[in-house]
C-alpha positions as CSV (number, residue, x, y, z in Angstrom):
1,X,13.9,9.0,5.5
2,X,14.3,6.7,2.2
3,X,11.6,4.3,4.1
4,X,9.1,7.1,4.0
5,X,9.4,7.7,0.7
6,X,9.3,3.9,-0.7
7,X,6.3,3.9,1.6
8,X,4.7,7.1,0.1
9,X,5.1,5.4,-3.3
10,X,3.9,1.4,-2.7
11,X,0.9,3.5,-0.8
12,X,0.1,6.2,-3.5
13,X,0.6,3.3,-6.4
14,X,-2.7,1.3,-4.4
15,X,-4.1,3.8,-4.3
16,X,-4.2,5.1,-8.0
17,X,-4.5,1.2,-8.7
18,X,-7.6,1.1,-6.0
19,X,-9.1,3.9,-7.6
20,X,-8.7,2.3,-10.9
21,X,-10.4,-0.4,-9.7
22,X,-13.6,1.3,-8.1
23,X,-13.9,3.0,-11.5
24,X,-14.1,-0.3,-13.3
25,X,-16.9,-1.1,-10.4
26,X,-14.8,-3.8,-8.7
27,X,-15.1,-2.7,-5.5
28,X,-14.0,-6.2,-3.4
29,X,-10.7,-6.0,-5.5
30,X,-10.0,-2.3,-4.7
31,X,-10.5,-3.4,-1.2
32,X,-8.5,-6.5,-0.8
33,X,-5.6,-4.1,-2.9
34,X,-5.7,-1.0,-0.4
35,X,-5.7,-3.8,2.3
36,X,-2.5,-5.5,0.8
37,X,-1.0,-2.5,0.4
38,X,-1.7,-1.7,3.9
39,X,0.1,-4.9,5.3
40,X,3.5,-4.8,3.2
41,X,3.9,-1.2,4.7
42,X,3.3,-2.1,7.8
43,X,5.7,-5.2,7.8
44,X,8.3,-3.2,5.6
45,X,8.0,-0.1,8.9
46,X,8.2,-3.3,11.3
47,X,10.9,-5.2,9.7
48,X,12.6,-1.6,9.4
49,X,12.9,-1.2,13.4
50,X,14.0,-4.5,14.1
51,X,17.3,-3.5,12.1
52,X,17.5,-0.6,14.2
């Protein structure tokens, strides 16, 4: 359960950081962000059933 939360909050962070972004009209780096942010959850989740 702990992994869903630390997800919930590196996700919600990009978010408010990617909204941020669009804001400030910097659309490409609210992109690449969301799309970072995307990738360390998904390795975290991986990573997280190989210790299983």
């Amino acid at each position: 359960m702990e992994l869903y939360r630390d997800l919930y909050y590196k996700l919600f962070g990009a978010l408010a950081d990617a909204v941020e972004l669009l804001e400030a009209g910097n659309v490409w780096q609210a992109k690449d962000h969301l799309i970072k942010a995307q990738q360390e959850a998904e390795k975290l989740i991986i990573e997280s059933d190989a210790e299983i």
